[in-house]
C-alpha positions as CSV (number, residue, x, y, z in Angstrom):
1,X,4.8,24.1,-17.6
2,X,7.1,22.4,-19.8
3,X,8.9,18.8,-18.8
4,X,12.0,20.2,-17.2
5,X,9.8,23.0,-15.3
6,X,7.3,20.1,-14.1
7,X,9.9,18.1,-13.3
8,X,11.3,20.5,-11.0
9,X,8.3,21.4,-9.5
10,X,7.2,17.8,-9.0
11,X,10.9,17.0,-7.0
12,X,10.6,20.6,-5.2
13,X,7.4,18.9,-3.6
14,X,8.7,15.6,-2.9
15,X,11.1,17.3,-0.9
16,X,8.4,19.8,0.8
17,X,6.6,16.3,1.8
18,X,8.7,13.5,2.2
19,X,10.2,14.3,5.3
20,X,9.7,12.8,8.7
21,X,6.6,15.4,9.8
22,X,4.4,13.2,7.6
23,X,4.1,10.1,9.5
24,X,2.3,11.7,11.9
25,X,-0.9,12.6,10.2
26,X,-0.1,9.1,8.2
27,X,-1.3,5.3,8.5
28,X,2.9,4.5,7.7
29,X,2.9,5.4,11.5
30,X,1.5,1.9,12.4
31,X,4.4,0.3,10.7
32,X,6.9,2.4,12.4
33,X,5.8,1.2,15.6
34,X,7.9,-2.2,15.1
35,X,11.4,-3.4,14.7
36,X,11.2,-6.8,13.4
37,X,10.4,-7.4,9.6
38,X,7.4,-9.6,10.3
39,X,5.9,-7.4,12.6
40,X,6.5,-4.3,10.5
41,X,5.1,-5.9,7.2
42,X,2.0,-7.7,9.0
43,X,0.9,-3.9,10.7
44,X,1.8,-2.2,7.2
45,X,-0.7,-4.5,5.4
46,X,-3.3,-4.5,8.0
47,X,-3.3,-0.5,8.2
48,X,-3.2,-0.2,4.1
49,X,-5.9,-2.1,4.0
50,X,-8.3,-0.1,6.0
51,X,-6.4,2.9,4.7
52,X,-9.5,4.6,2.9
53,X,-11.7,7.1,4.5
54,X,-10.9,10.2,6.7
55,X,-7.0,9.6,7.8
56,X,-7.5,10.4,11.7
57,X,-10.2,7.5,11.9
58,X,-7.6,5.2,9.9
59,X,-5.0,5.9,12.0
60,X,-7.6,5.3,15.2
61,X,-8.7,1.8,13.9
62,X,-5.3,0.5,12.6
63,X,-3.9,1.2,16.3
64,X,-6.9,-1.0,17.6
65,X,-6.3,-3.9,15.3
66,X,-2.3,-3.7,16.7
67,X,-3.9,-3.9,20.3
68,X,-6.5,-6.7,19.5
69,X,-3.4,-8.2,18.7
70,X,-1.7,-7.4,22.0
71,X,0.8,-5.3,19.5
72,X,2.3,-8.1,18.4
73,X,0.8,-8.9,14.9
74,X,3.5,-11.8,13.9
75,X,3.2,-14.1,17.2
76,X,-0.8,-13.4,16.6
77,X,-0.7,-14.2,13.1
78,X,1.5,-17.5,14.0
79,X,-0.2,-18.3,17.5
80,X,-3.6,-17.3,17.7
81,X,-6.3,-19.9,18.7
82,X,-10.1,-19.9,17.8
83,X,-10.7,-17.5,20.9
84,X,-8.8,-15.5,20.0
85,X,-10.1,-14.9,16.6
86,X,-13.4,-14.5,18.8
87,X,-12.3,-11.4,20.0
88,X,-11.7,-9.5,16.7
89,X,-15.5,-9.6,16.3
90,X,-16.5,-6.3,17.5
91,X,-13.4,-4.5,15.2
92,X,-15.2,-2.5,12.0
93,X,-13.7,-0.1,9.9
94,X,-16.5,1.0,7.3
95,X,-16.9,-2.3,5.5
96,X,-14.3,-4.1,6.4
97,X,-15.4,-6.0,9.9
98,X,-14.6,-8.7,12.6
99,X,-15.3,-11.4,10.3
100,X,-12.8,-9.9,7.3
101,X,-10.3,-9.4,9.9
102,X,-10.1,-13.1,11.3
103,X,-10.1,-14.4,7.7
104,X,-7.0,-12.1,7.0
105,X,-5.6,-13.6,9.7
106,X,-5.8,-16.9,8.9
107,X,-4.2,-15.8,5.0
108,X,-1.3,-14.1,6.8
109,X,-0.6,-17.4,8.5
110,X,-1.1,-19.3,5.7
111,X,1.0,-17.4,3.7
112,X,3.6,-17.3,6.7
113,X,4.0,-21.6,6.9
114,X,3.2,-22.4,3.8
115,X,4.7,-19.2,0.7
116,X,7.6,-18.1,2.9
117,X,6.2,-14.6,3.7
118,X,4.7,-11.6,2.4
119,X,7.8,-10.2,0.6
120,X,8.7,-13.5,-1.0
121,X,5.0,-14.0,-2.4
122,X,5.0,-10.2,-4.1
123,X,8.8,-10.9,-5.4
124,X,7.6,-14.3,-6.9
125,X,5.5,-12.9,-9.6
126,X,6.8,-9.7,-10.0
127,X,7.3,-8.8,-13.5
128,X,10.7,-8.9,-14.8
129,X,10.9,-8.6,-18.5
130,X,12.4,-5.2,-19.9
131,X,9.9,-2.4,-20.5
132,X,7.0,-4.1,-17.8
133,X,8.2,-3.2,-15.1
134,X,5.2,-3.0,-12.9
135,X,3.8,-4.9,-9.5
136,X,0.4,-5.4,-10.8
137,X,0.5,-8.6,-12.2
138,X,2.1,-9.5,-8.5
139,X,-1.1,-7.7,-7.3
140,X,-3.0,-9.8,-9.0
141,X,-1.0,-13.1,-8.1
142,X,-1.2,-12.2,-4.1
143,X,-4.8,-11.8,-3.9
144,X,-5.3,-15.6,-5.6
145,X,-2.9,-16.4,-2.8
146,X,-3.8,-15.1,-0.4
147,X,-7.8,-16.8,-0.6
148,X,-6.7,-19.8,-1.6
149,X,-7.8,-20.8,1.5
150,X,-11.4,-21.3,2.8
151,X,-12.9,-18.0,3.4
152,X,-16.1,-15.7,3.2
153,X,-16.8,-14.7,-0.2
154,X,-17.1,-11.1,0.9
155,X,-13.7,-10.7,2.4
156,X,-12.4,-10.9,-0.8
157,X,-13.6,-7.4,-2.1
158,X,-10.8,-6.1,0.4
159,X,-8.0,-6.9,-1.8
160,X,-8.2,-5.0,-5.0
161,X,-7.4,-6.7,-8.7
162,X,-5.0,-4.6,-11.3
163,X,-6.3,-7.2,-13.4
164,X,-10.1,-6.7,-12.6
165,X,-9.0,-2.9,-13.6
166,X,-8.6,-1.6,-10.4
167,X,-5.9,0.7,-9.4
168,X,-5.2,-1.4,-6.4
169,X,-4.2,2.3,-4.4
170,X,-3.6,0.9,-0.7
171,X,-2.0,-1.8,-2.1
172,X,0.6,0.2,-4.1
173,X,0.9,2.0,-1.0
174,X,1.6,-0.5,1.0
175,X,4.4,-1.7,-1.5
176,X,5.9,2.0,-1.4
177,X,6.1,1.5,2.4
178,X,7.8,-1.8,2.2
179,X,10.3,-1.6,-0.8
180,X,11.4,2.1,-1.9
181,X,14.7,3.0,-0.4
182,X,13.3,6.3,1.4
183,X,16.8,8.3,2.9
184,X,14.3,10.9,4.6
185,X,12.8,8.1,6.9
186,X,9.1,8.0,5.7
187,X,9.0,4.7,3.8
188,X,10.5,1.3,5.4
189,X,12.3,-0.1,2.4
190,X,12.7,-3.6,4.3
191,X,12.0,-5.5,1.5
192,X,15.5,-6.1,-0.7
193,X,14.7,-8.5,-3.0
194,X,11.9,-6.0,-5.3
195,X,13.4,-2.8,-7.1
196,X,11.4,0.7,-6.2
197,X,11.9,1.0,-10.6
198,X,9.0,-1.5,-10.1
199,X,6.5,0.3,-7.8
200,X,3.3,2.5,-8.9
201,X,2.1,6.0,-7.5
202,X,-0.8,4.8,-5.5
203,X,-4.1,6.3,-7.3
204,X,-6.9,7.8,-5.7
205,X,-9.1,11.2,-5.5
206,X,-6.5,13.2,-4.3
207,X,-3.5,12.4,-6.9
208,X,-5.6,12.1,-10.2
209,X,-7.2,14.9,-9.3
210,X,-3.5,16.8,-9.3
211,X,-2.5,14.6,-11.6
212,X,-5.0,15.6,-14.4
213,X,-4.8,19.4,-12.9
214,X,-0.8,19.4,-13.8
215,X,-1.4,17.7,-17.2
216,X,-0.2,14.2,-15.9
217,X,-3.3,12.0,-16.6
218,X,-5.8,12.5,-19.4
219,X,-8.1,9.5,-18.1
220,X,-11.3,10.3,-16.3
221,X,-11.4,7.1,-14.1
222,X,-9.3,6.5,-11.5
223,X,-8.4,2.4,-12.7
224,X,-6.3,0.4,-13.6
225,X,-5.7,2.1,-17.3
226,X,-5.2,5.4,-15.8
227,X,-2.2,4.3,-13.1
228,X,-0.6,2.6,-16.5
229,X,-0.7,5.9,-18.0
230,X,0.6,7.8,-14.9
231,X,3.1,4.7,-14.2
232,X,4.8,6.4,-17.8
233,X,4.9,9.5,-17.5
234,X,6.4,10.0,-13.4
235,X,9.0,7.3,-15.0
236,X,9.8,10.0,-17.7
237,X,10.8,12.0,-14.3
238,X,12.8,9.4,-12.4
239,X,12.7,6.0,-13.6
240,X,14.1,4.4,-11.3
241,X,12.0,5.6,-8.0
242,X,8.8,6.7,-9.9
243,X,6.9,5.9,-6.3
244,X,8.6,8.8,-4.6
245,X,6.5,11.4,-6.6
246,X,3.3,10.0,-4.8
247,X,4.4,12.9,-1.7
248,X,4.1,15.3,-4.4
249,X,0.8,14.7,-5.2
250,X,-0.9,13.7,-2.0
251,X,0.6,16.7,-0.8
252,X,-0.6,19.0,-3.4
253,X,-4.2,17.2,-3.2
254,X,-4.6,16.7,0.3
255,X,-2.2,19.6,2.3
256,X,-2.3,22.3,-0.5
257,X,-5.7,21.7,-2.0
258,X,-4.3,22.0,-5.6
C-alpha cells in the first residue's frame, strides 16, 4: 500500500472500531461509570494501570478496586483513614497488590492537596516547543511526582518511564481516554487544557505487531524508540489527533488477528 491507500485503510478502521460497541469489552468502561471529573480521572488511572493481561480479568479487578472504594474513588482518595487502607489488602491484580494500591492512594491525594490534580500535573510539563510535541517528558515528570512521597520501592515499577525507554502503553492510554476529543463517545476528552496533537498511540504486542505488519514500525522492540518512530509516521496521517489511529490497530491486532 502506498500512503494515500494506507491512509485510507488506517481511517476506514478507525471508524470500524471507534464506535460505542467498544467500551464494552474495554477497561474505558470503568471511567464511564462516573460523572464528575475527579471521579472519572481517579477510576481511568486506576483501571490503566492494571490494564495489562487478559481484558475480561482487567475489567473484573478495576470494578473491584471502584467497590473497595465504595465507588466513589475521589471522596476515598480525599477521605480515607488508615482502616480503610487496611481493607485494600486482599486486592491483586498480577503484580500489582494491596500494598501498591494503598500507596497509590496516598499519591492521588497527595497530588490532589498539594499539585492541583491529575490533569494539571500532566499539563505542567507537557512539551510545548514546535516539532516535540509529545507527553513523554510529562510521563516522565508525573511518575517523580507522583513518589515523591514515602512509599515502597516496589510500587514504583507500576508507573512506566519514557525516559527509562519504556513505551509507557497504559499510560498513553490513559491520556487518550482523558484528553482526545472522541465525537463517537469512546474516549472522555475531559481534560481541556492538553492538545490530542500531543498524545501517543499506546504501544504494546497487539499494535507493533500490525504496526510492523502494515510497514508502520521497523523497530523490533516495543520501547520508547519504537513509539517515537510510530509517533511520526500516524502524524504523517492526521497530525493533529494521531492517538485516534490506536482503534485501528488494536482492532486489527486484537478483533481481526492481522
Amino acid at each position: 500500500m502506498n500512503h494515500s491507500e494506507l491512509k485510507s485503510f488506517l481511517d476506514e478502521k478507525v471508524i470500524q472500531y471507534n464506535t460505542l460497541d467498544f467500551i464494552e469489552s474495554d477497561p474505558v468502561q470503568i471511567p464511564h461509570l462516573f460523572s464528575q471529573k475527579e471521579d472519572i480521572e481517579i477510576a481511568g488511572f486506576l483501571s490503566a494501570t492494571i490494564a495489562w493481561g487478559n481484558r475480561k480479568m482487567i475489567i473484573k479487578n478495576s470494578h473491584k478496586m471502584m467497590d473497595l472504594m465504595g465507588n466513589a474513588p475521589y471522596d476515598f482518595v480525599m477521605s480515607h483513614t488508615e482502616n480503610d487502607l487496611e481493607r485494600l489488602e486482599t486486592f491483586v491484580h498480577r503484580t500489582f497488590n494491596g500494598q501498591d494500591f494503598a500507596s497509590f492512594i496516598r499519591s492521588l491525594q497527595h497530588i490532589y492537596k498539594n499539585h492541583n490534580g491529575l490533569e494539571a500535573v500532566f499539563s505542567t510539563n507537557q512539551s510545548r516547543s514546535v516539532g516535540t510535541d509529545s507527553m513523554q517528558k510529562s510521563i516522565h515528570e508525573f511518575k517523580k511526582t507522583f513518589f515523591e512521597i514515602p512509599h515502597q520501592y516496589r510500587t514504583q515499577k507500576h508507573i512506566s518511564d519514557p525516559l527509562n525507554n519504556s513505551a509507557a502503553k497504559r499510560i498513553n492510554m490513559y491520556l487518550r481516554w482523558m484528553v482526545r476529543q472522541d465525537t463517537k463517545g469512546v474516549d472522555l476528552g475531559i481534560w481541556k487544557s492538553i492538545s490530542p496533537a500531543s498524545l501517543s498511540c499506546p504501544l504494546d504486542v497487539h499494535s507493533g505487531n500490525v504496526a510492523r505488519k502494515l510497514g508502520l514500525l521497523t523497530r523490533k522492540q516495543n520501547d520508547a524508540k519504537a513509539l517515537a518512530e510510530l509517533d511520526l509516521r500516524l502524524r504523517e496521517f492526521d497530525p493533529t489527533d494521531p492517538a485516534k489511529y490506536d482503534f485501528a490497530l488494536f482492532g486489527l491486532g486484537v478483533f481481526e488477528k492481522f
